[in-house]
Every structure is written in C-alpha cells, then in structure tokens.
C-alpha positions as CSV (number, residue, x, y, z in Angstrom):
1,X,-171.6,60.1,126.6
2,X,-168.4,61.4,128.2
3,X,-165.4,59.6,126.6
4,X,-163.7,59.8,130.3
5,X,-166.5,58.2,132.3
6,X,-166.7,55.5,129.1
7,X,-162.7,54.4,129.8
8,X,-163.1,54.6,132.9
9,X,-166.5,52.2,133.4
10,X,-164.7,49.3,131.6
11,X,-164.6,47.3,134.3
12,X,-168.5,47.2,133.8
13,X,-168.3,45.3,130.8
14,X,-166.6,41.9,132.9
15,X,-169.3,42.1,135.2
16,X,-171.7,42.2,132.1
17,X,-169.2,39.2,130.2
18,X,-168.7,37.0,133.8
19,X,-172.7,37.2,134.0
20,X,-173.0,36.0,130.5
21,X,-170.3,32.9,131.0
22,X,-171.9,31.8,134.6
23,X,-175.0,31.2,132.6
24,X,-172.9,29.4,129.7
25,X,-170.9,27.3,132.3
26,X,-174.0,26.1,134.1
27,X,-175.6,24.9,130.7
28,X,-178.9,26.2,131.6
29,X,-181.4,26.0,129.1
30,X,-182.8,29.5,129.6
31,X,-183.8,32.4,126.7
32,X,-180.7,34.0,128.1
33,X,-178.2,31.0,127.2
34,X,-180.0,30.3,124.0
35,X,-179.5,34.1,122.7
36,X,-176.4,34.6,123.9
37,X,-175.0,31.8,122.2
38,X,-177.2,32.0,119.5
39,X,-174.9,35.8,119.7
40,X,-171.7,34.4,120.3
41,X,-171.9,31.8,117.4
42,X,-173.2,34.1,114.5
43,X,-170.0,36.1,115.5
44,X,-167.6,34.6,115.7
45,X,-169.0,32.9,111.7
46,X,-169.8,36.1,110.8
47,X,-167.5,37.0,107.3
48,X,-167.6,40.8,107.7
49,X,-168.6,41.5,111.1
50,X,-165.5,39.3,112.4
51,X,-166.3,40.7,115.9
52,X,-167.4,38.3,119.1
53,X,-170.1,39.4,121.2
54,X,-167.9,40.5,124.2
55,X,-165.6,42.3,121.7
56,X,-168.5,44.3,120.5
57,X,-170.0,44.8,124.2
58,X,-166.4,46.3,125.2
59,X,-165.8,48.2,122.3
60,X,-169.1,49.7,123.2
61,X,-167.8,50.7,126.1
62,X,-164.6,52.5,124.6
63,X,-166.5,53.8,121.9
64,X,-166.5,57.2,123.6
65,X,-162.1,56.6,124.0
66,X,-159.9,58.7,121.6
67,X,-159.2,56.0,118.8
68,X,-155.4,56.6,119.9
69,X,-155.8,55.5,123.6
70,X,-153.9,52.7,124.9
71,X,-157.3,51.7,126.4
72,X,-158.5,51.4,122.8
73,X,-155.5,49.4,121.8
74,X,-155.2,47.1,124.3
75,X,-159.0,45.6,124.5
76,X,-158.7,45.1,120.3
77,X,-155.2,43.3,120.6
78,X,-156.0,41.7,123.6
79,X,-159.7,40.5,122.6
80,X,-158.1,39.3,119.3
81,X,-155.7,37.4,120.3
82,X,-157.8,35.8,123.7
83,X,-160.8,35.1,121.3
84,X,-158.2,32.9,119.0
85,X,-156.5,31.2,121.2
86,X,-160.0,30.8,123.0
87,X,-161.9,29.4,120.2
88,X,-159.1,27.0,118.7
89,X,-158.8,25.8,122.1
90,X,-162.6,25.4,122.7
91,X,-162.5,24.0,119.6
92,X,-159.5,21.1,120.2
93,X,-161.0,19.8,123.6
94,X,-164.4,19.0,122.0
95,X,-162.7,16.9,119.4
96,X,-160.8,15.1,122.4
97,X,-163.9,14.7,124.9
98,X,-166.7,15.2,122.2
99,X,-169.5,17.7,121.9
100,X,-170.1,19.9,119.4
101,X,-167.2,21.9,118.0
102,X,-168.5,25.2,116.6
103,X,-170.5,25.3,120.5
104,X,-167.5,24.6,122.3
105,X,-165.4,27.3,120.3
106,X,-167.5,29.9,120.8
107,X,-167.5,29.6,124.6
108,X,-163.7,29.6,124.4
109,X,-163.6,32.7,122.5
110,X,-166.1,34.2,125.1
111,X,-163.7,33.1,127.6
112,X,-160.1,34.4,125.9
113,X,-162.2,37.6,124.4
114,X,-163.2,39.0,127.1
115,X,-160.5,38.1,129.7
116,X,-158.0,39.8,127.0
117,X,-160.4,42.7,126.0
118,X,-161.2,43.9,129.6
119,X,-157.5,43.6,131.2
120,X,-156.1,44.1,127.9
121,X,-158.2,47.7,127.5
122,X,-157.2,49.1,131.1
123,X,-155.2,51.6,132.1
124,X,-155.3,54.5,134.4
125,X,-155.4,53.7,138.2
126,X,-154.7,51.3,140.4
127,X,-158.2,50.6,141.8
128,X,-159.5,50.4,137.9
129,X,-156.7,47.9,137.3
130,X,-157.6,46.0,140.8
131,X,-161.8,45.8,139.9
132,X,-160.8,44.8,136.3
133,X,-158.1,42.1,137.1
134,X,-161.1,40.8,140.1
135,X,-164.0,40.8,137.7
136,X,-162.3,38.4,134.8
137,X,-160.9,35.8,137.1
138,X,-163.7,33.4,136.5
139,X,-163.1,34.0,133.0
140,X,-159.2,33.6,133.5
141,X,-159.8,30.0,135.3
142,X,-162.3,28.7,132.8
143,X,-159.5,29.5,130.4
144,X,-156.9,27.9,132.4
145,X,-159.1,24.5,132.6
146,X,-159.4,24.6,129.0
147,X,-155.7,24.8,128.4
148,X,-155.2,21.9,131.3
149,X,-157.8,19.5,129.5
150,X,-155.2,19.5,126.1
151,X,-152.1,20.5,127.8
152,X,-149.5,23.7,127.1
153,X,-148.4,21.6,124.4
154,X,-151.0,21.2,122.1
155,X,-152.8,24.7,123.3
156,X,-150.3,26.2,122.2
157,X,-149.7,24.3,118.6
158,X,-153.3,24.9,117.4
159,X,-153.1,28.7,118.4
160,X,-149.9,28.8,116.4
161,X,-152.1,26.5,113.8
162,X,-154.7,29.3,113.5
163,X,-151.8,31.7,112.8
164,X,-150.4,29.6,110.0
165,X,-147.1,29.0,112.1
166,X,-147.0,25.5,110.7
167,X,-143.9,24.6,111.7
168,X,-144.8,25.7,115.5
169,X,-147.8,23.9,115.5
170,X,-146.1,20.0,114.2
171,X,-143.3,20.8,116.8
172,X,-145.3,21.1,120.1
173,X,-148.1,18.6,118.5
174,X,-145.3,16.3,118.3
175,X,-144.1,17.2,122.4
176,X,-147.7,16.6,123.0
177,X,-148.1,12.7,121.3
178,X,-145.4,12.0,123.8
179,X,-147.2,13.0,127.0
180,X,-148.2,10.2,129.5
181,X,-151.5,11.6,129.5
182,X,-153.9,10.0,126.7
183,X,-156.1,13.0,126.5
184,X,-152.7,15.1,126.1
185,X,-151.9,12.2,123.1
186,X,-155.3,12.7,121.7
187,X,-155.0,16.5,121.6
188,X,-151.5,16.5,120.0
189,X,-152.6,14.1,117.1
190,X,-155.3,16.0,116.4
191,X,-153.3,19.3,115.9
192,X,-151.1,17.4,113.8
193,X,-153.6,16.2,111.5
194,X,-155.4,19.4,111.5
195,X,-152.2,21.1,110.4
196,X,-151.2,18.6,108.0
197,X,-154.5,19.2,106.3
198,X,-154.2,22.7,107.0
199,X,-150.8,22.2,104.4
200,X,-153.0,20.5,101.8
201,X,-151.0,17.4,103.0
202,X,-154.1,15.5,103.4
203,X,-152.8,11.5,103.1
204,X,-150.6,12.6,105.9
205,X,-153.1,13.3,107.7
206,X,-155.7,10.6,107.3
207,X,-152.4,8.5,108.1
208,X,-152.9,9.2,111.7
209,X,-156.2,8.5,111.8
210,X,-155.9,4.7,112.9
211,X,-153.8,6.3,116.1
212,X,-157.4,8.4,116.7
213,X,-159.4,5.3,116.5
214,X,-157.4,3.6,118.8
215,X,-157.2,6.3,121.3
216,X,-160.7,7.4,121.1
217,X,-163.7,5.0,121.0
218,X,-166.3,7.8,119.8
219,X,-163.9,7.9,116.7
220,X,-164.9,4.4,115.2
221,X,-163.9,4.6,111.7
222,X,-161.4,6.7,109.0
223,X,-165.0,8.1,108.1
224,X,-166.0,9.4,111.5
225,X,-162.0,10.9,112.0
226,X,-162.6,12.3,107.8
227,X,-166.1,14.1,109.3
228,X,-164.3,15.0,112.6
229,X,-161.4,16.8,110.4
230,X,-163.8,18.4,108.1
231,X,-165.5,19.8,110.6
232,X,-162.7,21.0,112.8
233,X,-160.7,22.4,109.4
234,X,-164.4,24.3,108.3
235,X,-164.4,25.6,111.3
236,X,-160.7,26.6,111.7
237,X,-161.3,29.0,108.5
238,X,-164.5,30.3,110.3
239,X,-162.2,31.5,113.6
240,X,-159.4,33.1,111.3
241,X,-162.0,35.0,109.3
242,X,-163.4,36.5,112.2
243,X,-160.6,37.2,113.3
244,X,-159.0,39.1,110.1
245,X,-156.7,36.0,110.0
246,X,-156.4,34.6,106.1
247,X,-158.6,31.9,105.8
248,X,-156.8,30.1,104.3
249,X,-152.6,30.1,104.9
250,X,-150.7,31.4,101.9
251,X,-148.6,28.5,100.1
C-alpha cells in the first residue's frame, strides 16, 4: 500500500467507527452489535494487547505512515487519551443510572478513541481536516452527552482518577457533591469513594456509602454499594492497563 494514499484515507476509518457506534447507540441486537462489542470489550481487558478496536482499525490505516509523522502521533495520543477519559466516563454514568459497567465503558472508549484517534491523526489539508472533523461529530456529541449526564465536575475527577491524580480527582469530586443536580451528587460521591479506595483508604470510603443509598434506590444496602465499588475499582485497573496506565497507582 502507498504510505501517502494510507494518511491520506484516514478520514475512512470515522466513517468505518460512526457506522460501528450508530449500531451501538441504537442497541440493536444484531451479529454486528454482538461482535463488535464482543471486540470492543476483549480490548479494552486485554493485558498485552491494550489497544481498542477503533485504535487498531486507525492504526491500520496509518500503518503505511512513517512512524515519525505527526499523523502517526496524533491518532496514538489522541486515541489514548479519548479512550480513557471515554471509558472512565462510560464507566461513572452506569454506576449513576445503572447498567452494566464494563458495557458502558467500552462504548465510551469507542466514543473518546476514535473521536481523538481520527482528528487527533490528521494533518495535511484543509478538505482532509474538513471530512475528518464532519465524520466524528456523532462521536463528538455522544461524548458530550456522556460528560453532561455526570457533569464537568466529576468527568473530569475520574479521568484525573484513572491518571492517579488523586488529589485532582477528591477536589472536583468534592465541586461536584455540591451541584443542585442529584445525578451530578451521585456522580461526585462515587468518584470520591472510588478514589478513596483507589488510595487503599477503604473505611473512607465505605463511609460514604449511606449518602449512595440514600441518593440511589438501586443501591439498597453497604453490600450492593461494596459490589458496586468492586466492580467499578476491577474495572478501573482493567482501563489503565489497556491503556499502559499502572494498574495500580504507586504509593
């Protein structure tokens, strides 16, 4: 393949990726939804591969690049850091409005992966940049809905969570537990015990679970908020790992 005509056909790869999330968004039960997240999910858990379907499917496309180009660059930063913030997100809004945590992650990560990979991994023209920016919009909105269901506040605190910012994390999850919105609330508590327990500060934690139970009423007992945490903290590791994050945050 010519390394020219493979920078310059990103913009291929977000039709390919908006295809992919129209059929995720819809929820239909089709061969094509079940591989793809069957895809999705074994990626994003994956220990060495640590690479998300729409990653792979644009790195694909740049394979032909020179490993120096800022094309190259840009889609591995910018899937990186849109899968993370992505897939902590995804995974923060199912533990506010329920569903299954590992499944909502991994459509976030589809979502911030391949918005950041495609715009992230194009230069060159105007017109390229134009068809690129066009094709991830969808992506870019489904995104944007996932940040508005927690808030800025604690979006932002369990993306600085995943990158062991502790401190960053506690301080907007705190801005957050103030909001007038009970969903915002919810959201901030839950980064807040997911980071204390991220600290080994787990009584701390399991402190604020009586403020879950009374704000959620899928959350009946400390048992279902333990499970909840358990869950969310297993698959915190998995997203870092994937990621070529440390698993687990140095002391």
């Amino acid at each position: 393949m010519d390394p020219r005509a493979a920078c310059g056909d990103l913009h291929r790869v977000g039709t390919l990726v908006l295809s992919m999330d129209h059929r995720l968004s819809k929820g239909t039960k089709t061969v094509t939804y079940r591989f793809i997240l069957q895809r999705v999910r074994r990626a994003i858990l994956a220990r060495a591969a640590g690479v998300l379907i729409v990653t792979v499917l644009t790195m694909t496309a740049l394979g032909g690049c020179a490993s120096e180009s800022n094309a190259s660059r840009g889609a591995k930063e910018g899937a990186t850091t849109g899968a993370v913030a992505g897939a902590v997100g995804g995974m923060v809004t199912a533990l506010v409005f329920g569903g299954n945590v590992a499944d909502a992650a991994a459509r976030g990560a589809v979502y911030g992966g391949s918005t950041g990979a495609v715009v992230g991994g194009m230069s060159g023209s105007k017109r390229d940049k134009a068809e690129a920016a066009a094709q991830v919009d969808a992506n870019e909105k489904r995104l944007e809905d996932l940040r508005k269901k927690i808030g800025d506040d604690a979006f932002d605190g369990v993306v600085a969570l995943a990158k062991c910012k502790h401190e960053v994390a506690i301080a907007n999850a705190k801005v957050a537990m103030q909001s007038s919105k009970r969903d915002y609330r919810l959201a901030g508590l839950w980064v807040e015990v997911l980071t204390s327990a991220d600290q080994r500060r787990e009584a701390e934690a399991r402190a604020r679970f009586p403020e879950i139970i009374k704000l959620d009423k899928k959350v009946k007992t400390d048992a279902d908020a333990e499970a909840a945490m358990r869950r969310s903290m297993e698959e915190l590791g998995d997203i870092r790992e994937a990621y070529a994050l440390p698993r687990v945050c140095p002391a």
